[in-house]
N, C-alpha and C positions, 0 to 999 in steps of 0.2 A: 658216646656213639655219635657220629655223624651223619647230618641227616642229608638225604641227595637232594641234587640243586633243583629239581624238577617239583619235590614235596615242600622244599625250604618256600618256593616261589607260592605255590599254592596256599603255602599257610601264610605267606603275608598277604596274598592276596585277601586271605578271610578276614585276616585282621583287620587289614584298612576299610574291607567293607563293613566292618564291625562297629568300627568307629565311626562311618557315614553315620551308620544306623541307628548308633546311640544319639547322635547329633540331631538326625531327623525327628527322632523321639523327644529328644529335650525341645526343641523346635515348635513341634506340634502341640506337645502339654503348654506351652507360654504363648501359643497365638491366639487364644478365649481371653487373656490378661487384656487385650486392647478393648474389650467392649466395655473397661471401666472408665472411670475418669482419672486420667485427665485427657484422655483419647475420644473417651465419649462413643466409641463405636457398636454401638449399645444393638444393634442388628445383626452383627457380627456375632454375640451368642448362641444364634439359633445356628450356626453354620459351623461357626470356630473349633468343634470337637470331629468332624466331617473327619479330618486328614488326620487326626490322632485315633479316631475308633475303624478308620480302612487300615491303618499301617498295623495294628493290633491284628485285627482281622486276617493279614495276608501274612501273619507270623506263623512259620512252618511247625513251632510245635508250643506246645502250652506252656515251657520256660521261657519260649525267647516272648509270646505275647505276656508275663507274669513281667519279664524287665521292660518289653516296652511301658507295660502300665507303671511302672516303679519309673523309669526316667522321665516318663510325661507327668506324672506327678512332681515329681522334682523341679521339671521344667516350669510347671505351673505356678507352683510353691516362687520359685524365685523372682518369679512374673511380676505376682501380686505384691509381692514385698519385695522387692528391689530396691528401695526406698530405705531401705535398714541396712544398706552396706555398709554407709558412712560408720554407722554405731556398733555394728555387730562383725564387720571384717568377715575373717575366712569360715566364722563360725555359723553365719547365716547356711550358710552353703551343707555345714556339717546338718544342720536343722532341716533345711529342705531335704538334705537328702534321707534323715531318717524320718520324717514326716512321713515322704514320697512313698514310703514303702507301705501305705495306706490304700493305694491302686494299683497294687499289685494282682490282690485278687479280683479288683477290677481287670484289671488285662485279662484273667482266665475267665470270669463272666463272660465277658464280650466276645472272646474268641470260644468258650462253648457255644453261643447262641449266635454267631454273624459266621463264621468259618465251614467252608465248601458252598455247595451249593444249597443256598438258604430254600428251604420249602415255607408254604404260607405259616405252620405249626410254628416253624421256629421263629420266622420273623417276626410275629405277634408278639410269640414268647420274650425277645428282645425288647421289643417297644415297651413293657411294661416293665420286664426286667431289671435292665443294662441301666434305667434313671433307677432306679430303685437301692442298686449296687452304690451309686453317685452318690445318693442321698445319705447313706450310712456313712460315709465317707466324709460329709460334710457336718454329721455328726460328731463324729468321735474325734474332728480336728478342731472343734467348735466348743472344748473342753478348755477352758481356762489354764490349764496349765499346758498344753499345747497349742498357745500365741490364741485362743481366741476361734468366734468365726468370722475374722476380716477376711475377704473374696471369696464368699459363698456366691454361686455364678448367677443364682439368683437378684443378688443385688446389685448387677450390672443395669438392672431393666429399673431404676429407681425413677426416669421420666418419662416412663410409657405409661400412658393413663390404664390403658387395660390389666399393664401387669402388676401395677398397683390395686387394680380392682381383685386379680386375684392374690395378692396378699391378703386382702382383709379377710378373706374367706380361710385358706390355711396358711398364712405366712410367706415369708422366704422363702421356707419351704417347699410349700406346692409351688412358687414360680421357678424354683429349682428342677424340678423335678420335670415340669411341663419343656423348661427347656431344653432337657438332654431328653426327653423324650422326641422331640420335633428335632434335633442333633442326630440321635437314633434312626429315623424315620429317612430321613436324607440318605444318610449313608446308605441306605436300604434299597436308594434309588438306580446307584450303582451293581446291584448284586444281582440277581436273579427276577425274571417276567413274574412270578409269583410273590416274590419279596416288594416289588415294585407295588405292585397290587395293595398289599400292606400297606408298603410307604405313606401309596395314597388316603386309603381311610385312615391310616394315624394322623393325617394331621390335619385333613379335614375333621375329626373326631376333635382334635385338643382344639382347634378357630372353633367348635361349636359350643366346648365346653368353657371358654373364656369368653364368648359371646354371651354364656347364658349366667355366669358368671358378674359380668359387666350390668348386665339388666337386672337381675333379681334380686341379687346378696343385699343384705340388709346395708343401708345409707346412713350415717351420722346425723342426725337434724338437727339444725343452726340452732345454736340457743347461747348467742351475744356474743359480743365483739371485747377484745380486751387489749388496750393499749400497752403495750412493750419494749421497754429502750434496751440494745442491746450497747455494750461499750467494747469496742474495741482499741485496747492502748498500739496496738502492734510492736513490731521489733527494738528492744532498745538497747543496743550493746554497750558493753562496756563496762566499766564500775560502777558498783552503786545500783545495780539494773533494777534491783527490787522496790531500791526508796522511789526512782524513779518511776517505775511502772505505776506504785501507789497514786505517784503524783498526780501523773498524767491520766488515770481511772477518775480521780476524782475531779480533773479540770474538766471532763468533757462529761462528768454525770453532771456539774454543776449549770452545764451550758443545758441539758433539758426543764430547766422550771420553767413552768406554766405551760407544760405542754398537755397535762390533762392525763396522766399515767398510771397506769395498774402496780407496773414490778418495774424495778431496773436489774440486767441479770452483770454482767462481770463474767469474766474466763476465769477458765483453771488456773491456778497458782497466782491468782490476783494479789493475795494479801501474802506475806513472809512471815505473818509471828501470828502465835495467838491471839484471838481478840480478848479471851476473857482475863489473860494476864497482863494485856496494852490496852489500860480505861481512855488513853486520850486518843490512839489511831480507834479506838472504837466513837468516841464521841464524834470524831469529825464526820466518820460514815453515816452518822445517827443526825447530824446537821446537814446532812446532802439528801438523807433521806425528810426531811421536816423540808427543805429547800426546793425540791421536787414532787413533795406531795406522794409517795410512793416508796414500798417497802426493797431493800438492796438488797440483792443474794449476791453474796463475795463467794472465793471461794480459798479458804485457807490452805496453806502446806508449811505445815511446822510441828514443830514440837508441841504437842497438845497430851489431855488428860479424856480419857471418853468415861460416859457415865458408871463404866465397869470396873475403874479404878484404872487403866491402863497408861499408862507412858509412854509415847512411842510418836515416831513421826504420821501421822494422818493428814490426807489430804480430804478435804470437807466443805461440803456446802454449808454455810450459817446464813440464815436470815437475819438482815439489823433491820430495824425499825426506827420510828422518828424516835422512841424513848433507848435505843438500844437496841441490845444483844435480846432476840423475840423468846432464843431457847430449844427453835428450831434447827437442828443440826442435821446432816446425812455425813458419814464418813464411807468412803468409796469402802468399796467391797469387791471387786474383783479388779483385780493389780496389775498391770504390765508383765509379764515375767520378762528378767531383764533389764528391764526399763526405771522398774521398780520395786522390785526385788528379784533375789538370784535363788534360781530353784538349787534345791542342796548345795546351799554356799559354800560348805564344807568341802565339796566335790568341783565345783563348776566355778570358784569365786577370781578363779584365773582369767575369767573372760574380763574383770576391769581392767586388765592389764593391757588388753589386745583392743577394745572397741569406750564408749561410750555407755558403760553397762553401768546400773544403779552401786552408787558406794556402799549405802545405807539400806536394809530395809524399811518397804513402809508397813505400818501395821494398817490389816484391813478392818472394815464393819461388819456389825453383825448381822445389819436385818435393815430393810429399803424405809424410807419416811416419807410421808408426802407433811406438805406445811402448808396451812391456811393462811391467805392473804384477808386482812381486814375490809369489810365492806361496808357500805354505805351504814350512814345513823347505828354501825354497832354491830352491824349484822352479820354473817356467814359472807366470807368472801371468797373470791377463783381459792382454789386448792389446787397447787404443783407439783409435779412430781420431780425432784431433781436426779441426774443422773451423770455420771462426770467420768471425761474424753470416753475410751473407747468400749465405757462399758454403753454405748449407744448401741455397739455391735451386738449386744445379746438381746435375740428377741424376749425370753421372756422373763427380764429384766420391767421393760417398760411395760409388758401386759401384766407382771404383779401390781405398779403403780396404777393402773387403770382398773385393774378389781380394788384397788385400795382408794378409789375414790379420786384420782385425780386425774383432774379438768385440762390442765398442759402440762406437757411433756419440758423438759429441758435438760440439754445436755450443755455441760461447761466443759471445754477444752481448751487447749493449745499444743501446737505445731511446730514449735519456735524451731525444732531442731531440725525439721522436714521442711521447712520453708519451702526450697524450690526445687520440691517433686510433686508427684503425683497423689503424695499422703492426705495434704489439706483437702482439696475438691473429694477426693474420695470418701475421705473420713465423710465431711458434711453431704453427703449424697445420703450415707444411713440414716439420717434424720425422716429420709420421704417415704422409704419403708415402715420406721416406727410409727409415725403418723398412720399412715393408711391399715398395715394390720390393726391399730386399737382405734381406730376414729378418733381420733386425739390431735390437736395443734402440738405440733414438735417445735423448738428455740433452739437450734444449735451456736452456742454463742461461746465465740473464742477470744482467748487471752493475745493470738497470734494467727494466723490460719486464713479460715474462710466461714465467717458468721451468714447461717442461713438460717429463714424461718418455713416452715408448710406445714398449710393447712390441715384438715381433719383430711384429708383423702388425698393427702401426697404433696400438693401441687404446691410449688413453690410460690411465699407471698412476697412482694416486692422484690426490694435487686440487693443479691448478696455484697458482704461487704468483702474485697479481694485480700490477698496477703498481703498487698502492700498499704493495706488504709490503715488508718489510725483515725478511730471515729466514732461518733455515739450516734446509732440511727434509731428511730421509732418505729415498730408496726403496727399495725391492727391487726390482730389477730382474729381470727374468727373459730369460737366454740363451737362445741357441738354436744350433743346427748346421745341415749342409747350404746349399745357394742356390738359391736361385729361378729362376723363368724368365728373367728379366731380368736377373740378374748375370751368366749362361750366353749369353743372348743379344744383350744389348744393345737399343741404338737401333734395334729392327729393324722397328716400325709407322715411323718417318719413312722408313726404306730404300724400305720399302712402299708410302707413300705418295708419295714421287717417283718409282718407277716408274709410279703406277699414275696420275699427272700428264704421264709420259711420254709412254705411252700414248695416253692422250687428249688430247696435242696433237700424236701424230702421225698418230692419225684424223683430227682436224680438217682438220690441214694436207692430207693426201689426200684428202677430200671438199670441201675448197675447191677444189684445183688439177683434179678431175674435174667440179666446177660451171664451171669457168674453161673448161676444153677442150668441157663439152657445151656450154657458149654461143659457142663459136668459130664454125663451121660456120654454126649458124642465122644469126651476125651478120653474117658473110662474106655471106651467101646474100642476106640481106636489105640490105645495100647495094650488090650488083654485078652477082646473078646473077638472071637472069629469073625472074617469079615463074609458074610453068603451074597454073592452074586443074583441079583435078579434076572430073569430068563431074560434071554437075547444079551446081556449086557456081556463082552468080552471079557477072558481070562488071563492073564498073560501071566 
């Protein structure tokens, strides 16, 4: 069948605007991506969903806003992780795009509650809403076998002293949710003299509640300073990279004696063999630790035995001591997918063919360890919590080590393969989050990367060390006691936030099935039942 030249034009015409439109979409879901680092646009959060939750909004019907949500997701997704093309190739993209389909029903949220003309009912309803929808969202992608919650939007605001004040109170979480709320609120500014209205109290409402926030939540109290050498070997190509890296960790932990030291920490994948099978790379650790006066956390990746009988490659923190191996271990526990194992290998094991994907699986642990450092005449010394590369990303990860007793935080990483993107500074940004929700000194200390330390309430201590150093720096760290809102309470804005989803899908559903029965009667009526004219009303 041939179609006439006048309909053939029209339907390219749709076409191409189709394709604008998906483009605008992928656009808008990826322009919040710059308020991370290495952009730093950290102001840009409260704005950056503005042009994604209008073009949702001015969607003529509930599938085309269900794909904007699906491509602004995707757009986002790729945003944030862009940084994994080298490794992952075309299959990144396959990922985003079934991730994306996580904001779909975000798209019909938003466009049930901002579409036509907003009345004050709905736009409130939005304000609480529309973040609420966000928040499940950054839930169920925040699941370890679906990459993790690296760029939760919340964590763009890691050097704002306020928004780290409301971290300690509910997390990432609540500063997530506060800023698609104040995103929400904006757009609103555009809609309707009534919606405007809203606008305004919402966001005067969230500056009140981050003010009150900032003043009252419960404070960390200082309670002692704790010396800290962090070593950085950095990049070493070539052959041999491991003996070398060893080398070079131990030349420059050698260069801190008599500096007066608590811990020396080491990156991820510092050591290449096991120590308890290599007596003499363990003794030399054991003589840099006597040399320095301070207990070394290496962090192994080899072929090791865990205490459950296991065989398998682990990557692991071990404490050595001036006499040795202390017995202190932590084996990571939640893995790369991909990176570090391949989800149904059996299925997906093609991807080492195409990207940088793990050859080997690693086997995980089982259960978090914090390890006592030695104190003074004998005594109880700082207790750490160790945590290694991106399980820094899960908040409550470091809030179990903080009900388990431990005094700082540390995360061991490397970067080697992200060198020069936006992965290092990012990564070490979630350090100032962990910190501030548990009141806790965070150590983020890399094998490669960007080695950063902060305080009990975020705030970065001295000057990080860059991707390019190669170098052992010392900090003071400063402890603290008590806990915060959020170790006491938990995950309690997402609890909130699915109730308050609850809710509002079981209003709808009641106000649908009372639209359905008040159209019953008239329908009946009007195909069975006589129709009788009211006096004066014409008959024709």
């Amino acid at each position: 069948m041939r179609i006439p030249a006048g309909r053939r034009e029209q339907w390219q015409r749709i076409r191409r605007s189709g394709r604008w439109h998906a483009c605008l979409a992928l656009f808008a879901g990826a322009l919040p991506a710059l308020a991370f680092p290495a952009p730093s646009l950290w102001w840009l959060a409260y704005v950056g969903l503005v042009p994604w939750l209008l073009l949702i909004r001015s969607a003529g019907t509930a599938r085309r806003a269900a794909l904007d949500g699906w491509l602004g997701g995707m757009g986002y997704l790729l945003a944030v992780h862009h940084w994994l093309l080298p490794s992952l190739h075309v299959f990144l993209v396959i990922l985003a795009a079934l991730l994306g389909l996580l904001w779909a029903p975000w798209g019909l949220l938003v466009f049930r509650t901002l579409r036509g003309p907003a009345r004050a009912g709905s736009a409130a309803a939005a304000v609480v809403v529309v973040p609420c929808g966000w928040l499940m969202i950054e839930l169920v992608r925040s699941w370890e076998g679906l990459g993790g919650p690296w760029g939760l939007l919340g964590a763009s605001q890691w050097e704002v002293a306020p928004a780290l004040r409301v971290a300690s109170v509910g997390g990432v979480w609540l500063v997530s949710l506060l800023v698609v709320a104040v995103n929400t609120a904006v757009t609103l500014l555009f809609v309707t003299a009534a919606a405007r209205t809203v606008a305004v109290v919402a966001v005067v409402a969230c500056a009140v509640a981050v003010s009150a926030m900032a003043r009252w939540a419960p404070r960390p109290e200082p309670s002692g300073v704790a010396r800290v050498a962090v070593v950085q070997p950095g990049v070493l190509p070539g052959p041999r990279s491991v003996e070398r890296r060893l080398a070079v960790s131990e030349r420059l932990t050698g260069s801190l004696a008599g500096r007066g030291l608590d811990l020396v920490v080491w990156g991820e994948s510092s050591v290449g063999v096991d120590l308890a099978r290599h007596p003499d790379i363990t003794a030399r650790i054991a003589a840099l630790s006597r040399r320095v006066g301070a207990d070394v956390l290496v962090n192994v990746d080899a072929l090791q035995t865990d205490a459950s009988g296991r065989t398998g490659i682990f990557k692991s923190a071990v404490l050595v001591g001036p006499d040795g191996l202390t017995g202190d271990r932590y084996d990571k526990m939640r893995l790369v997918p991909f990176g570090e194992y391949i989800p149904a290998r059996s299925v997906l094991g093609w991807v080492t063919a195409v990207g940088k994907a793990a050859g080997k699986d690693r086997l995980r642990g089982t259960h978090p360890v914090t390890m006592e450092l030695p104190g003074a005449d004998g005594g109880k010394g700082l207790r750490i919590g160790p945590l290694i590369c991106f399980e820094s990303a899960f908040p409550d990860m470091s809030r179990r080590l903080t009900l388990d007793g431990a005094q700082l935080l540390i995360d061991q990483s490397s970067t080697a393969t992200f060198q020069h993107s936006w992965a290092p500074e990012q990564h070490a940004s979630l350090g100032a989050l962990r910190a501030a929700e548990n009141g806790r000194p965070m150590v983020h200390a890399t094998l490669t990367g960007v080695s950063a330390v902060y305080g009990p309430q975020g705030a970065r201590i001295g000057t990080p060390l860059g991707t390019d150093t190669s170098a052992a720096e010392v900090f003071d760290v400063p402890l603290a006691s008590g806990t915060t809102l959020y170790v006491r309470l938990g995950d309690w804005p997402v609890h909130g936030a699915a109730a308050v989803l609850a809710v509002f899908c079981a209003y709808e559903g009641v106000r649908s099935l009372r639209r359905r029965d008040g159209a019953g009667p008239a329908g009946a009526r009007g195909a069975g039942a006589p129709v009788i004219a009211s006096p004066g009303e014409h008959r024709g």
